[in-house]
N, C-alpha and C positions, 0 to 999 in steps of 0.2 A: 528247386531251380528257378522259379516264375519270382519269390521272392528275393534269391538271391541277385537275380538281374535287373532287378529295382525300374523299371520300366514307369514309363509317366505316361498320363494322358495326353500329349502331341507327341509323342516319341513313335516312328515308323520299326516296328519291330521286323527282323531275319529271323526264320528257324527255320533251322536243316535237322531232315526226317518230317515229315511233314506225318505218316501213319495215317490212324484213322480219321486226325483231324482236330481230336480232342483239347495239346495243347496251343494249338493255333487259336481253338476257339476261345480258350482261357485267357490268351494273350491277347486278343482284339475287343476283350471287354476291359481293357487295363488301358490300349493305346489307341491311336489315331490310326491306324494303319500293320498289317501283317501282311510277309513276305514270305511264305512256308514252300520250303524247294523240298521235292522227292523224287527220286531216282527212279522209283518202280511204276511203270505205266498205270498198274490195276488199283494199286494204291493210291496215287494221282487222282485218278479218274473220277473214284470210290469218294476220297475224303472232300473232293472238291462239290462233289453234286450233294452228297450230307451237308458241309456247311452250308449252302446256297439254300436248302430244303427251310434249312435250321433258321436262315435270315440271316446269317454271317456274313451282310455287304462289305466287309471292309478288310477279307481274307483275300490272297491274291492265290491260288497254286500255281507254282511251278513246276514243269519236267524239266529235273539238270541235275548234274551231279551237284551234292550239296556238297562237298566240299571246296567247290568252286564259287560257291555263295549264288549271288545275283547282282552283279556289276552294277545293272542297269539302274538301281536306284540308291548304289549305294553314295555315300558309306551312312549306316547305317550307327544310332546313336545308342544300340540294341540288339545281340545278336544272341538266340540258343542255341545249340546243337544238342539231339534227341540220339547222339550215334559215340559213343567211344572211339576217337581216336589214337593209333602209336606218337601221332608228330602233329602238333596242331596247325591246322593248312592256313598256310601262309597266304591263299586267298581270301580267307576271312579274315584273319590280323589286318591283312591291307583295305577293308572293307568296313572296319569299325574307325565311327567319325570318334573327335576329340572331343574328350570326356567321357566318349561309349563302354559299355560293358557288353563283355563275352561270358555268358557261361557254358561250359563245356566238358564231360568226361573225358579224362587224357589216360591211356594205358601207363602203368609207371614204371621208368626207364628200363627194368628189369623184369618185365615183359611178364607171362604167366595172365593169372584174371586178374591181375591188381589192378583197380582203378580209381582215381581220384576225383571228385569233380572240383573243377579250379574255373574262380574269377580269374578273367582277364581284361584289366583298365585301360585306353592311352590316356595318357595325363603329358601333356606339353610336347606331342609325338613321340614319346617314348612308350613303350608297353612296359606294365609293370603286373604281377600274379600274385596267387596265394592260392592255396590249398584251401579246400572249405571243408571237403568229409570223403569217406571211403564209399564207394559208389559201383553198382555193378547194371552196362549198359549193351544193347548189340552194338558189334564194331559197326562205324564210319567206313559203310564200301567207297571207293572213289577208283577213278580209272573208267 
């Protein structure tokens, strides 16, 4: 995934699932900046005090629903999601700047464990995807 979102060194990375921390910290030795939203307080609390222990100045946590992203800095030129979603949240599509890349597990249309992980690019404000490989993730809680 970290590959596939081809992230640069100025580039402000988003990732939703935040967990234990791990790939935030992977992603803030790649970029200028990480934005990792999690939903679960304990989890939250947990990965934020790890990275900070760790020296991970440059991880921000967030409490939010991550499918909601984080407005507040976005749009972001860089986004992961660590969460399978059925419908990709139209909060994050509006949150990826131009030229940005999204990677993300998407359940496919015909529901079951099937899941994909897919690029998705804006190129000239249009969003544009591709399949990249078969992928099995925990769902994208939201609500």
């Amino acid at each position: 995934m970290t590959e596939a979102l081809g992230v640069r060194p100025d580039d402000a990375a988003l990732e939703v699932g935040t967990g234990s921390g791990y790939q935030a910290a992977v992603l803030s030795l790649l970029c200028r900046r990480v934005i990792t939203v999690e939903r679960e307080p304990v989890l939250a609390r947990h990965a934020a005090a790890t990275l900070q222990r760790l020296g991970f100045t440059n991880v921000h946590v967030v409490l939010a629903d991550g499918a909601e992203g984080y407005q507040a800095e976005a749009p972001y030129p860089a986004i992961l999601v660590a969460a399978a979603a059925r419908r990709v949240p139209e909060a994050l599509l509006a949150q990826l700047g131009e030229g940005g890349r999204m990677v993300i597990p998407v359940e496919e249309p015909e529901g079951g464990e099937n899941q994909d992980l897919r690029l998705y690019r804006r190129k000239g404000g249009e969003i544009v995807w591709e399949v990249l490989f078969p992928v099995r993730f925990v769902p994208l809680i939201t609500g």
